[in-house]
C-alpha positions as CSV (number, residue, x, y, z in Angstrom):
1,X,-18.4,-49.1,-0.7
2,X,-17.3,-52.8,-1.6
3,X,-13.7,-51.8,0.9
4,X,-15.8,-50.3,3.2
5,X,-18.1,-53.7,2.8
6,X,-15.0,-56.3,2.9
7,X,-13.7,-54.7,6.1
8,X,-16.8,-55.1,8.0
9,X,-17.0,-58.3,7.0
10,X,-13.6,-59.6,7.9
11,X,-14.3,-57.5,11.4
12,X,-17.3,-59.8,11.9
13,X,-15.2,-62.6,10.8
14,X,-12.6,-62.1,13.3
15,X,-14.4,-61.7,15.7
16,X,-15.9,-64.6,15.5
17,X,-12.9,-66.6,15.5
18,X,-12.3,-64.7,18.8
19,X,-16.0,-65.7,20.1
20,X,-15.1,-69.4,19.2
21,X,-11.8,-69.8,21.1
22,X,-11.5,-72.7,23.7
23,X,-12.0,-73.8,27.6
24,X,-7.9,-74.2,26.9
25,X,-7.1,-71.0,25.0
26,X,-9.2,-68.5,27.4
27,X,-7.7,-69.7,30.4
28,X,-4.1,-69.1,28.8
29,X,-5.3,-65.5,27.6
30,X,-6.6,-65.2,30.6
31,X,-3.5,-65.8,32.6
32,X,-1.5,-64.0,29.6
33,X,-3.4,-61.0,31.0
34,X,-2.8,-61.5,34.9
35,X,0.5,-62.1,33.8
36,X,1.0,-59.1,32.1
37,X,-1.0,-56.8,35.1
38,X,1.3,-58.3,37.7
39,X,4.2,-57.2,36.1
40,X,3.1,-53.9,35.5
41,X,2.1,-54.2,39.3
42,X,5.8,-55.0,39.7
43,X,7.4,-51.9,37.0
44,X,4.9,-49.4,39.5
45,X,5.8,-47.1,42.1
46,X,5.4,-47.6,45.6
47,X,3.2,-44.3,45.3
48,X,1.3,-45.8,43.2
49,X,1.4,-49.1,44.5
50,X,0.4,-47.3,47.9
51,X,-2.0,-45.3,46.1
52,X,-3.9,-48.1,44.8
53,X,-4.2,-49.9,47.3
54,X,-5.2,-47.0,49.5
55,X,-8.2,-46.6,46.6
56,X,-9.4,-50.3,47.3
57,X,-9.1,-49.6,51.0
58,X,-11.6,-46.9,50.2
59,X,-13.5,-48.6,48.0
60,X,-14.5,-51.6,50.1
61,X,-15.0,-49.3,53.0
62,X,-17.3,-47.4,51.0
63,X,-19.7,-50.4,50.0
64,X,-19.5,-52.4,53.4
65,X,-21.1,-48.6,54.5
66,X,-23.7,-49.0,52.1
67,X,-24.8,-52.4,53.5
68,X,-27.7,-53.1,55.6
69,X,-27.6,-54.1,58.9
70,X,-28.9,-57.7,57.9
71,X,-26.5,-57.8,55.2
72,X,-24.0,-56.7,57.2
73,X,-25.0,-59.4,60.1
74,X,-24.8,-62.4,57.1
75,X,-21.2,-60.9,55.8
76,X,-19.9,-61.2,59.6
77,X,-21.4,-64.7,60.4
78,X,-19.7,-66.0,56.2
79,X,-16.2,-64.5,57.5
80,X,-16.1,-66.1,60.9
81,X,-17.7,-69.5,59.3
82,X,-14.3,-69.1,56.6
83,X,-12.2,-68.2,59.4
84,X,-13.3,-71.0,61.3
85,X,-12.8,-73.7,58.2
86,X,-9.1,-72.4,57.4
87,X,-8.3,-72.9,61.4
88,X,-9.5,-76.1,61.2
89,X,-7.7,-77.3,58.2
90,X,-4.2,-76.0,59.2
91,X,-1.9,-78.7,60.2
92,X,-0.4,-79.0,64.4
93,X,2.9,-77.4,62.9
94,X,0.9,-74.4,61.3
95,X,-1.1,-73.7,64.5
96,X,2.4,-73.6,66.7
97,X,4.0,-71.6,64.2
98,X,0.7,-69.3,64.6
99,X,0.3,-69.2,67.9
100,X,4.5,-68.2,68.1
101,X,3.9,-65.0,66.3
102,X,1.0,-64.0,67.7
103,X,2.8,-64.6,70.9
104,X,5.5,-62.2,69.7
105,X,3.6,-59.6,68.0
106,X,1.8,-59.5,71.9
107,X,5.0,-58.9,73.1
108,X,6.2,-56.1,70.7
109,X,3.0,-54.5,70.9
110,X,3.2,-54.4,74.4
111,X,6.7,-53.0,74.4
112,X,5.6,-50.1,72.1
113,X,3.1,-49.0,75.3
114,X,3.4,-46.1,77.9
115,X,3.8,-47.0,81.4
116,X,0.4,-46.1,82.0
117,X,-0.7,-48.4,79.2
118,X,0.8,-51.4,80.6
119,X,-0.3,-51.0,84.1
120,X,-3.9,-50.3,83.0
121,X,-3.2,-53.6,81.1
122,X,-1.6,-55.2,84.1
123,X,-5.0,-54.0,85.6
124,X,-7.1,-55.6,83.2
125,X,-5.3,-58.7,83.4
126,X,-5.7,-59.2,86.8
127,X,-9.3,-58.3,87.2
128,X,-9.9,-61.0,84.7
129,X,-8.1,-63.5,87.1
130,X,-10.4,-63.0,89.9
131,X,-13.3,-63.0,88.0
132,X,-12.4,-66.5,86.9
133,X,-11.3,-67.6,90.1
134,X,-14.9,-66.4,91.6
135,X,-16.5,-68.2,88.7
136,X,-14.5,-71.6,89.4
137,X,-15.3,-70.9,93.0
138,X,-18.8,-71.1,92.2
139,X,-18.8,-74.2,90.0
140,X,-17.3,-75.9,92.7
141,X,-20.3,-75.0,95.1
142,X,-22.8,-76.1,92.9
């Protein structure tokens, strides 16, 4: 009884000392941990990296589902205001550098496409054209 008493004792004790670490030492443990799951991120599979990450896809598909449409309405208009603050705090350099591999991903993209594709593109394109060239038309009426 009095082992059995000492041992619940120095559990409580311990635990304590655990309850009472610092700002300083939680942060380290705390980054001792990412640490740790990052490299057993690394020592994975890619099935199982794939695997996981095919899980979250799920996952976060499964709660935006779940959302309201006013909730869903307030997510949307938080994402484009975040959107909107990175664009505007990128550099003139880091919008270029953007706007080159968008440019290029446009161009493989369109590449990848089926004849019919691109001329249904083509199409597009050049209805778009006229429509803005009616709409200037008309400003310069008014």
């Amino acid at each position: 009884e009095k082992i059995r008493l000492r041992r619940l004792l120095a559990r409580k004790r311990s635990r304590k000392c655990r309850k009472k670490l610092s700002d300083e030492e939680k942060d380290a443990r705390k980054k001792q941990i990412r640490e740790q799951k990052r490299a057993q991120y690394q020592n994975m599979s890619d099935e199982k990296k794939e695997a996981r990450k095919k899980q979250a896809r799920e996952l976060k598909k499964a709660k935006y589902h779940q959302l309201s449409q006013e909730e869903l309405e307030v997510k949307r208009k938080q994402a484009r205001e975040q959107k909107r603050v990175w664009f505007l705090s990128l550099s003139e350099e880091e919008l270029e550098v953007k706007r080159k591999l968008a440019r290029e991903q446009k161009k493989a993209q369109y590449h990848k496409m089926s004849d019919e594709q691109k001329e249904a593109m083509r199409r597009k394109f050049r209805e778009q054209k006229k429509t803005q060239q009616m709409r200037a038309e008309e400003t310069e009426l008014c």
